[in-house]
C-alpha positions in Angstrom: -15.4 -50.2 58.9 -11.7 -49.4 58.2 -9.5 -52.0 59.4 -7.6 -52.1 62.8 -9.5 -48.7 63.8 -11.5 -48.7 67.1 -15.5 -48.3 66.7 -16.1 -45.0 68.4 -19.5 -44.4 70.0 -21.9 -42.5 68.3 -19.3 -41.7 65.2 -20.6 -43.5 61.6 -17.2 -44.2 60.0 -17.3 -44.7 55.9 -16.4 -48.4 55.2 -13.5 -47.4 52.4 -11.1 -44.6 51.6 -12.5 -44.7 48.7 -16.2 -43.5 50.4 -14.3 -40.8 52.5 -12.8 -39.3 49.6 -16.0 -38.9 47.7 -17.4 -37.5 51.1 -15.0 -34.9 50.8 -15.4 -34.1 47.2 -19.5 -34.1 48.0 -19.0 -31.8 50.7 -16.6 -29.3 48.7 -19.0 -29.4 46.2 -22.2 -28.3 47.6 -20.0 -25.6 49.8 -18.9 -24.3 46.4 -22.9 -24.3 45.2 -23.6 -22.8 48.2 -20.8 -19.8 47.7 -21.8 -19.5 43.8 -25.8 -18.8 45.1 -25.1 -16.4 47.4 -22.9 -14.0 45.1 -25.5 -14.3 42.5 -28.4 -13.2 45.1 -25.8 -10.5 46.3 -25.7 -9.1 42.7 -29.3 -9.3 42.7 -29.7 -7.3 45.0 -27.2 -4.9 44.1 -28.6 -4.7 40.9 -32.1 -3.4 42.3 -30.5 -1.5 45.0 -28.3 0.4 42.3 -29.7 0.0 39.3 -27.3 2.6 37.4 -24.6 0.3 38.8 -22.9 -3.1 37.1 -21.7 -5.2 39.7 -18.5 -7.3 38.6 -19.1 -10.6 36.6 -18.5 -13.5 39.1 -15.8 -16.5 37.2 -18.8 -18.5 37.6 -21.1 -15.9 35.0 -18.3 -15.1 32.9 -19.5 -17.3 30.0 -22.9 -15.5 29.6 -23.1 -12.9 26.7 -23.0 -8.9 27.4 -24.8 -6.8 25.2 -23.2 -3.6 24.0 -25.5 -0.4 23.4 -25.3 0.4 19.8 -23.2 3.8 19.5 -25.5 7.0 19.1 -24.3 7.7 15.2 -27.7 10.4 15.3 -25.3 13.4 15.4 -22.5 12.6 13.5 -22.8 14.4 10.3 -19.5 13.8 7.5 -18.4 17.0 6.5 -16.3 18.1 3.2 -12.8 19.6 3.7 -12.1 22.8 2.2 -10.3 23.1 -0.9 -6.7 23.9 -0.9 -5.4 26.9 -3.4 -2.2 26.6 -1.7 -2.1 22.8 -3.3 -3.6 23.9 -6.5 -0.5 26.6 -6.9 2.1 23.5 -6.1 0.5 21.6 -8.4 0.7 24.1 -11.0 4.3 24.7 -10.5 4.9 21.1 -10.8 3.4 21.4 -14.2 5.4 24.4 -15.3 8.6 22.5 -14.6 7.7 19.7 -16.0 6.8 21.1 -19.2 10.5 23.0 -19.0 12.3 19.8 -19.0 10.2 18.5 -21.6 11.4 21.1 -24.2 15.0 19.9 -23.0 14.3 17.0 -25.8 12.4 18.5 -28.0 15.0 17.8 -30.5 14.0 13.9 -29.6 10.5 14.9 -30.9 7.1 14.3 -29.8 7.8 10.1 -29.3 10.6 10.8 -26.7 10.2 8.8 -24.1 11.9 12.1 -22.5 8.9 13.8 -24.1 6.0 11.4 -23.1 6.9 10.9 -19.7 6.9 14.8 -18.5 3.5 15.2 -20.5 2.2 12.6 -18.3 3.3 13.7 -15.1 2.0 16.8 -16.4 -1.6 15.0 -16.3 -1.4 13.6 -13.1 -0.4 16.9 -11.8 -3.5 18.2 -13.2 -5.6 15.4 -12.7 -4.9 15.7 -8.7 -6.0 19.3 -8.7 -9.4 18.6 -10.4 -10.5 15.4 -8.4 -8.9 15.9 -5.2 -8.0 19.7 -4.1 -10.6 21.8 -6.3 -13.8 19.9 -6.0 -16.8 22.0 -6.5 -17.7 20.5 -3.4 -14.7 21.7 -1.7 -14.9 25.2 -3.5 -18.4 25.8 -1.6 -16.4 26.4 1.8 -13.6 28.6 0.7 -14.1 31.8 1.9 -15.6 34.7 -0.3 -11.8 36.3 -1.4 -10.7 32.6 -2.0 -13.8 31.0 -3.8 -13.3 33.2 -7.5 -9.5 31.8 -7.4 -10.2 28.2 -6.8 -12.9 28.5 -9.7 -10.4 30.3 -12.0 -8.0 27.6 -10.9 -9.9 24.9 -11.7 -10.8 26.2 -15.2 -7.4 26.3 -16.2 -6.2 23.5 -15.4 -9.0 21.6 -17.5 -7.8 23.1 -20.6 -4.5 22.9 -19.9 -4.9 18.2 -19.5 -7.3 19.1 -22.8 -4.6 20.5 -24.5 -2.0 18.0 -23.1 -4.4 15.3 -24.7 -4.4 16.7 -28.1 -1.1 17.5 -28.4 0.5 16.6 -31.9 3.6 18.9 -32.2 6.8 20.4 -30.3 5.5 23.6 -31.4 1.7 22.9 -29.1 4.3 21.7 -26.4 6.2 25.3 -26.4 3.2 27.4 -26.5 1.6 25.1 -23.6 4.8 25.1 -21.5 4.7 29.0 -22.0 1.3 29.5 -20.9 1.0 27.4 -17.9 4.2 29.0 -16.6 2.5 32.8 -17.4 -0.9 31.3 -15.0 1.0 29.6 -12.5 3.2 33.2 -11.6 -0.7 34.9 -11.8 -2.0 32.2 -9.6 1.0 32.5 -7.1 0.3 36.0 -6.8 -2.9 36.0 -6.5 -3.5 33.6 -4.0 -0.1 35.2 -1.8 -1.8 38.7 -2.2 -5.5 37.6 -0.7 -3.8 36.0 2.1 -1.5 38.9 2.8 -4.8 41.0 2.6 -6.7 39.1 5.7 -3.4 38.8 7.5 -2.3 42.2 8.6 0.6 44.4 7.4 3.0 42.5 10.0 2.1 39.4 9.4 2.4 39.5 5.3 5.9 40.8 5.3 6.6 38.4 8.2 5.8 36.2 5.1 6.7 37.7 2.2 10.1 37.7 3.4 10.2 33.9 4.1 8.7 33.1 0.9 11.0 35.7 -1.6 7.0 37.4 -2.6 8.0 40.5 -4.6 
């Protein structure tokens, strides 16, 4: 019994503080339990009430794992991009001028570094168009007008990085430079003329004029 406190009648007092502070604690404890049980029987029986509904995660079921439904990858299909014409006549005009400056030091000869660097820019011009913008892959979903341009495109540009492989003289270099310039002005136009074609009359002048087509 606590000192200098009256014995009540019919009330058990603890003996220490000490005891009536673990009562408390004891008694917090089991009303906490007592809580925790009955939101878990709660979301029991929301669970088989409503079975297409998740009731929230209590603090006290956090910690449990959640498994997450594997995403339905059955209709995803990866699909190829059509090839681009468009890129495959910048390309080519990237080579043409590249080729131009490179006869700006053809009195350097063939070992200018002048010389060297514009043939390889020449070949990563070319390179681009073959592996990345006129795949055969690609080709396959051009339409039917564009298809016979991409395939004369790509053919092109193969012997033109041969040639630029097997180059020896400035003389190769001025008939290469000369050629690719003559295809690029036939691919331009061809290419401009199909599209004007499936466009409409209004629509291909529209562009014609923005672009300077003759």
């Amino acid at each position: 019994m606590l000192p200098g406190l009256p014995k009540l009648p019919g009330v058990k007092l603890p003996s220490s503080p000490l005891d009536a502070f673990r009562d408390i604690l004891r008694e917090g404890h089991e009303k906490i339990e007592k809580a925790g049980s009955d939101i878990r029987s709660l979301a029991d029986e929301l669970r088989s009430s409503f079975p297409g509904v998740t009731p929230t995660t209590t603090q006290s079921e956090s910690h449990l794992p959640v498994e997450m439904p594997a995403p339905d990858v059955s209709q995803e299909k990866p699909s190829i991009a059509t090839a681009c014409v468009a890129c495959a006549v910048g390309h080519f005009s990237t080579s043409s001028g590249l080729l131009k400056e490179a006869l700006r030091f053809k009195g350097e000869g063939m070992t200018s570094h002048e010389v060297l660097d514009r043939i390889a820019g020449t070949l990563e011009e070319q390179n681009a168009l073959e592996r990345e913008d006129l795949t055969q892959e690609k080709i396959q979903n051009l339409p039917d007008w564009e298809r016979p341009i991409a395939d004369e495109a790509l053919e092109q540009s193969r012997r033109i990085r041969h040639r630029l492989e097997t180059i020896q003289s400035i003389d190769e270099l001025e008939q290469l430079a000369a050629d690719t310039r003559t295809y690029f002005l036939k691919l331009n136009r061809q290419w401009y003329r199909g599209r004007f074609s499936k466009l409409g009359t209004g629509k291909a002048e529209a562009i014609a004029e923005r672009v300077g087509e003759k």
